[in-house]
VEXGU-28880 format. One record per atom (N, C-alpha, C): residue number from 1; residue in one letter; atom name; x, z, y. Coordinates in steps of 0.001 Angstrom, whole numbers. Atoms other than C-alpha are relative to their C-alpha. Example, Ala and Ser with C-alpha at 12.3 -4.5 7.8 and 13.67 -1.06 7.14 Angstrom:
# residues 2
seq:type:atom:X:Z:Y
1:A:N:890:0:-1190
1:A:CA:12300:7800:-4500
1:A:C:900:0:1200
2:S:N:-820:-60:-1190
2:S:CA:13670:7140:-1060
2:S:C:-770:730:1090
# end
This chain:
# residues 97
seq:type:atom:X:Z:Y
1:X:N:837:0:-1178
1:X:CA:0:0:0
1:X:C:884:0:1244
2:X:N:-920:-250:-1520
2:X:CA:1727:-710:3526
2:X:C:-243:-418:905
3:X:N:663:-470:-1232
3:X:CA:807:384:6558
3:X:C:620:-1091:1090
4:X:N:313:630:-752
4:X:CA:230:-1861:9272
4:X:C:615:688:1514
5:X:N:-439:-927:-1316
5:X:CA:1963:-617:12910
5:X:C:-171:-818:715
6:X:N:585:470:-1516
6:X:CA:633:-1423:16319
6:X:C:1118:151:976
7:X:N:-967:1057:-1153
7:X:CA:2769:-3026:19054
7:X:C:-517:1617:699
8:X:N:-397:-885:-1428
8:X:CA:3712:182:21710
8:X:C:38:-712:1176
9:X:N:324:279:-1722
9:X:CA:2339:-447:25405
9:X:C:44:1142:390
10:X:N:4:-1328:-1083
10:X:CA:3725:1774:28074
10:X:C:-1297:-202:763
11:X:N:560:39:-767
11:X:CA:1067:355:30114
11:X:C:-1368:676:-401
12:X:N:1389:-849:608
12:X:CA:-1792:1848:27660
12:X:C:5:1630:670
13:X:N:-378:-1199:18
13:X:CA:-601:5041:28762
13:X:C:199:475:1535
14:X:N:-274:-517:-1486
14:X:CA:-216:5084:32658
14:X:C:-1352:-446:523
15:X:N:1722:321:-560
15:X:CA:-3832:5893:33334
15:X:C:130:977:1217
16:X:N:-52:-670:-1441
16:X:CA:-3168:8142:36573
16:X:C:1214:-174:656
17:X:N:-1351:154:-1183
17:X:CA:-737:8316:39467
17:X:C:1342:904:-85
18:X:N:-1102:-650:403
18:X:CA:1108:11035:38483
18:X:C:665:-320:-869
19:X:N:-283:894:1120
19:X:CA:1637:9560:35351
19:X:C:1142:-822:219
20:X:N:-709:985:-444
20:X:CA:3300:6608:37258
20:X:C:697:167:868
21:X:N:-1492:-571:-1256
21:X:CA:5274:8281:39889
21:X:C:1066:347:-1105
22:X:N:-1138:-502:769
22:X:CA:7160:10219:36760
22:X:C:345:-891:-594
23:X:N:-111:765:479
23:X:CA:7248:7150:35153
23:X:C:1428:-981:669
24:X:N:-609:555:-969
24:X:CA:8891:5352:37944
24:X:C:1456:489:525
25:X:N:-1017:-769:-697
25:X:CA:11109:8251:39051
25:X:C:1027:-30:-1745
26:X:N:-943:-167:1262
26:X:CA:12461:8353:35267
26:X:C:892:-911:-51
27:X:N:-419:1193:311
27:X:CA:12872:4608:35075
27:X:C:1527:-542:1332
28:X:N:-1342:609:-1357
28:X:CA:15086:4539:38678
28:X:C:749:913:-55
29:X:N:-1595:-862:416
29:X:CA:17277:7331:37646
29:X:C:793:-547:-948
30:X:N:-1191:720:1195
30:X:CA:18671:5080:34856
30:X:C:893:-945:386
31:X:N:-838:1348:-93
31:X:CA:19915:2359:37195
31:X:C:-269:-1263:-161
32:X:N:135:1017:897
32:X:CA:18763:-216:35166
32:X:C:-1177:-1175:785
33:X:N:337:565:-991
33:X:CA:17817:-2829:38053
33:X:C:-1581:-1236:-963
34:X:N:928:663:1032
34:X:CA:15630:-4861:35050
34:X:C:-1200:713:-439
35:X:N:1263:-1245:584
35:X:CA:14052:-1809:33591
35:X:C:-889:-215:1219
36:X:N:555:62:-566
36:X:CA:12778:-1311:36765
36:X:C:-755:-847:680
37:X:N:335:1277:-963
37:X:CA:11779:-4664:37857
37:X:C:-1731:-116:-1816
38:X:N:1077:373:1374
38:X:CA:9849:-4886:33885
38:X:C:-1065:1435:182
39:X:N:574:-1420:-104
39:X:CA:8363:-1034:34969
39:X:C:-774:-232:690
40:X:N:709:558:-315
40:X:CA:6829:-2576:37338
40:X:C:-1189:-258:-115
41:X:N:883:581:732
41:X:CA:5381:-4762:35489
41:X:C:-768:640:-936
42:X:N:299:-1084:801
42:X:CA:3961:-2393:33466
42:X:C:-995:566:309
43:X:N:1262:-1063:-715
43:X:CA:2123:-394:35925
43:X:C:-947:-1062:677
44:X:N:1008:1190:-512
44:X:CA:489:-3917:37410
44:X:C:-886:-294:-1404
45:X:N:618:373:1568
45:X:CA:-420:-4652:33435
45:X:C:-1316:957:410
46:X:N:542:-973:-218
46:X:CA:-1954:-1479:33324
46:X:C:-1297:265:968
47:X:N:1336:3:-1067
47:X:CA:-4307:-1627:36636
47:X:C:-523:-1611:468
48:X:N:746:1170:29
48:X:CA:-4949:-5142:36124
48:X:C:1008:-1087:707
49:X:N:-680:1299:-652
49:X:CA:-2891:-8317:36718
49:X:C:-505:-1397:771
50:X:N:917:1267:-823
50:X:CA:-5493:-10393:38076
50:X:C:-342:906:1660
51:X:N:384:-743:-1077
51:X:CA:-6401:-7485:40385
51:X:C:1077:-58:964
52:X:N:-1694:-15:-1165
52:X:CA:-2483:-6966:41796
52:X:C:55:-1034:746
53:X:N:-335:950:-893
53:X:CA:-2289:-10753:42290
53:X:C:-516:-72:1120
54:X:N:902:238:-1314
54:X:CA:-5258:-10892:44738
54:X:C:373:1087:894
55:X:N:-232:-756:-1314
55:X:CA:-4317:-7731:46583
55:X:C:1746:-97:665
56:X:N:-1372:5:-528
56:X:CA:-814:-8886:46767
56:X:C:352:-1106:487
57:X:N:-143:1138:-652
57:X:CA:-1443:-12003:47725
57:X:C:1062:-1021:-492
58:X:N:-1260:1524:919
58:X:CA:862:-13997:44859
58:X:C:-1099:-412:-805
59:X:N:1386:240:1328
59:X:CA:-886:-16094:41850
59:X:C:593:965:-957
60:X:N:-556:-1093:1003
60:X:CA:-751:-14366:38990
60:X:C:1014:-675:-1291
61:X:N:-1294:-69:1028
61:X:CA:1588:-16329:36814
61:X:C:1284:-184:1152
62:X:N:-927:-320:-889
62:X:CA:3766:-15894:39867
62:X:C:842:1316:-63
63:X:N:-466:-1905:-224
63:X:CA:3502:-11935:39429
63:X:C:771:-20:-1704
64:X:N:-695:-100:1577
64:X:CA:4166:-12407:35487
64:X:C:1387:-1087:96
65:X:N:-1554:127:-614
65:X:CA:7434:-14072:36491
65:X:C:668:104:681
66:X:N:-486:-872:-1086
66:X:CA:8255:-11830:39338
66:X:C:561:1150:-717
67:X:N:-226:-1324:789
67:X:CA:8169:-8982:36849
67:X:C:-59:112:-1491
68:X:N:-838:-45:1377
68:X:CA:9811:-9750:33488
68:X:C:1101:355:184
69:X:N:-1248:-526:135
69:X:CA:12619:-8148:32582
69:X:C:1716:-453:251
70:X:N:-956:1262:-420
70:X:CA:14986:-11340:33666
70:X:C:239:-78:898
71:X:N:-80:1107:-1567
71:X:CA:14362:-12330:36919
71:X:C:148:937:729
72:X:N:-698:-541:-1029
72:X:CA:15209:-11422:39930
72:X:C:-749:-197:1530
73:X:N:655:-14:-757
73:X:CA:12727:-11055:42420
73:X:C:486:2:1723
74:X:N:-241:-278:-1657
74:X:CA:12881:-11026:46445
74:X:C:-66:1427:316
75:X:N:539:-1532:283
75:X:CA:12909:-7307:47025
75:X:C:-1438:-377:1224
76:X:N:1129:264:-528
76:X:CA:9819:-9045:49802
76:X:C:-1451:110:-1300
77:X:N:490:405:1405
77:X:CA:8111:-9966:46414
77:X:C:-639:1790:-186
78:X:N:508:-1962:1050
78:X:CA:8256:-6165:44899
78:X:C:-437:833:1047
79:X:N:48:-1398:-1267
79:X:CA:7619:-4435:48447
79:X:C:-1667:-262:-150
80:X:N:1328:372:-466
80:X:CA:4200:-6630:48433
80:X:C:-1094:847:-1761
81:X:N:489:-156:725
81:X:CA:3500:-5492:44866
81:X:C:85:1448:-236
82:X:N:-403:-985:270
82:X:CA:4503:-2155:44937
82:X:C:-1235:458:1377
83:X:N:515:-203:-1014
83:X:CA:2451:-1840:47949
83:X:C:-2038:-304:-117
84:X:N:1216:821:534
84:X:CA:-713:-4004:45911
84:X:C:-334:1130:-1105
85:X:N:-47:-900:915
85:X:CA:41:-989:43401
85:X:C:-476:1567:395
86:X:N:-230:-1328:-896
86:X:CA:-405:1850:46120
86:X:C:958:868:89
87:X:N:-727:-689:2
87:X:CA:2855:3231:45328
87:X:C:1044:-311:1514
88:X:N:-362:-336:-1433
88:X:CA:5160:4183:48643
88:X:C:1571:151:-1083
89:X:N:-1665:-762:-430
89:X:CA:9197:4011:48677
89:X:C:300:1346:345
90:X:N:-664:-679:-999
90:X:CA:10887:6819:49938
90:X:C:1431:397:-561
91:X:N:-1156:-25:-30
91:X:CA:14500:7665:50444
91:X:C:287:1181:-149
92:X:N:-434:-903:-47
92:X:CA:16058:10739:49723
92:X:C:1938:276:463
93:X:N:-1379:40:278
93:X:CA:19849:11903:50357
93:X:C:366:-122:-1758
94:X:N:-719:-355:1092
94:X:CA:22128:11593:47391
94:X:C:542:1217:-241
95:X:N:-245:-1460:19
95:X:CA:23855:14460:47903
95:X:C:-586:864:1420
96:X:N:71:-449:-481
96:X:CA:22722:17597:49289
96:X:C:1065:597:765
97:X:N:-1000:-828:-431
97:X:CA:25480:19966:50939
97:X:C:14:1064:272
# end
């Protein structure tokens, strides 16, 4: 008898904001300029990719090759989607003193 296993989506799983801030804050402490560009993508999956395009004002196989794990977006691009997402930048120091 052998068991059948289902495909893992982060995006099944980022059903609130908090959710996706820690999500976000995990994914940009690693560096990993891709991760974060596919993390993204993730959290647009998640609240709808037809929805992001229209409030972000790209098409949507524009946004699904804005935010694969490859490419290399405009950071204009991710400010409009990150912004289509309701999530906010902010800067902190690196070091305290």
């Amino acid at each position: 008898m052998s068991k059948k296993l289902t495909k893992f989506d982060v995006a099944d799983y980022l059903d609130n904001e908090s959710v996706i801030a820690e999500y976000l804050t995990a994914i940009l402490e690693t560096g990993d300029t891709s991760l974060l560009i596919s993390s993204i993508g993730d959290i647009a999956k998640a609240k709808g990719m037809g929805q992001i395009a229209v409030k972000s004002g790209l098409g949507r196989e524009s946004l699904y090759k804005a935010l694969k794990s490859d490419s290399q977006p405009r950071f204009e691009t991710i400010l409009k989607v990150l912004d289509s997402l309701d999530i906010k930048i902010k800067f902190e120091e690196k070091y305290v003193t």
